[in-house]
C-alpha positions as CSV (number, residue, x, y, z in Angstrom):
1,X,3.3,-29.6,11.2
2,X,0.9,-29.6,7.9
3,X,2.3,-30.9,4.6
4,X,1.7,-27.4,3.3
5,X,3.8,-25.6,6.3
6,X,6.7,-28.0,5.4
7,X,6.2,-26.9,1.7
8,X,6.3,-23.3,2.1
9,X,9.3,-23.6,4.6
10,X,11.3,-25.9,2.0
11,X,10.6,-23.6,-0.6
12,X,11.8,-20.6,1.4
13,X,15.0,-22.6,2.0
14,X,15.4,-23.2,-2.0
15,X,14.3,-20.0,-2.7
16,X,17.2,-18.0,-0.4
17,X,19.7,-20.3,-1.5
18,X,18.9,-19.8,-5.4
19,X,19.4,-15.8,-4.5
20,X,22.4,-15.9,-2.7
21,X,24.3,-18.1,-5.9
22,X,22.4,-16.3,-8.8
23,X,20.6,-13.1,-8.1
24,X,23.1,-11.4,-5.9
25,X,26.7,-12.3,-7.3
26,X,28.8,-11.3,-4.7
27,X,29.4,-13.0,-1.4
28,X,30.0,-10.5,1.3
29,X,33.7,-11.7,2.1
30,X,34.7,-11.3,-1.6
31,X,33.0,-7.9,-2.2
32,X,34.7,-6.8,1.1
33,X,37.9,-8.1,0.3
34,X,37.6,-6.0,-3.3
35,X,36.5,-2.7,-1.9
36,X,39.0,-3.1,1.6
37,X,41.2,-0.4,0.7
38,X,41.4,1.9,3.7
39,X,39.4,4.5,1.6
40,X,36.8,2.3,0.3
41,X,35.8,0.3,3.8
42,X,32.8,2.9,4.6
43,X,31.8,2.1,0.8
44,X,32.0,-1.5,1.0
45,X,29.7,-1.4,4.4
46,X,27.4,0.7,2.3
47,X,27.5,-2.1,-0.4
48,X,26.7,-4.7,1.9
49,X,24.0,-3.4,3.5
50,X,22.2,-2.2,-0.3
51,X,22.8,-6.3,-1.4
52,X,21.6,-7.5,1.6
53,X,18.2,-5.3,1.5
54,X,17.8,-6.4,-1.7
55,X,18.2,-9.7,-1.3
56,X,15.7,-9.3,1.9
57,X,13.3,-7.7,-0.9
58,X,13.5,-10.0,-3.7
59,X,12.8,-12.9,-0.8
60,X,9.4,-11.6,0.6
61,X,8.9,-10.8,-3.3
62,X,8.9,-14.4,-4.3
63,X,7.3,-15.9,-1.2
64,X,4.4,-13.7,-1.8
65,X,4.5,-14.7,-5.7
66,X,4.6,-18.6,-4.1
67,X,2.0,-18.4,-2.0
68,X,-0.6,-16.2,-4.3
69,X,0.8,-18.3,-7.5
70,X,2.7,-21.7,-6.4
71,X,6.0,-22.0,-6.1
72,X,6.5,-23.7,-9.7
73,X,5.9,-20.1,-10.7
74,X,8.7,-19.0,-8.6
75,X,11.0,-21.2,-9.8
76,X,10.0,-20.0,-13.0
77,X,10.8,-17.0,-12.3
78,X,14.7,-17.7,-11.2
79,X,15.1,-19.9,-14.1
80,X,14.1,-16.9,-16.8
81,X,16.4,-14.5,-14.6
82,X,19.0,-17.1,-15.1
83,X,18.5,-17.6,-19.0
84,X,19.2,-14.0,-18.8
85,X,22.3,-14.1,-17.5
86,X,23.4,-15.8,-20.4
């Protein structure tokens, strides 16, 4: 395997762990465990699935940024959307 296939698939690895801490806040068992009530299960499917096409979305987002860009602009990225949290 090239250097540079090793780079992109690192940075991939990085890249969903950084969104499932900071860009989605929820883990699925906690948001389930919130919305359980028997009323509120079909909701908290529908949550689940919304979060986890986003988080599908904002993934090929920044790969494509990494690849046309680098990845240092990625990170750059992640690190302004966490200054904003703030």
């Amino acid at each position: 395997m090239s250097k540079r296939k090793l780079f992109i698939i690192a940075s991939i690895a990085i890249l969903l762990s950084a969104l499932s801490f900071s860009v989605i806040p929820y883990s699925p068992q906690i948001l389930t465990k919130r919305l359980a009530k028997p009323p509120q299960i079909a909701r908290a499917k529908e949550v689940l699935k919304d979060r986890t096409n986003m988080g599908m979305e904002l993934t090929k987002y920044f790969i494509n940024e990494g690849i046309e860009f680098g990845f240092d602009h990625v990170f750059g990225l992640l690190a302004e959307s966490e200054l904003k949290k703030l």
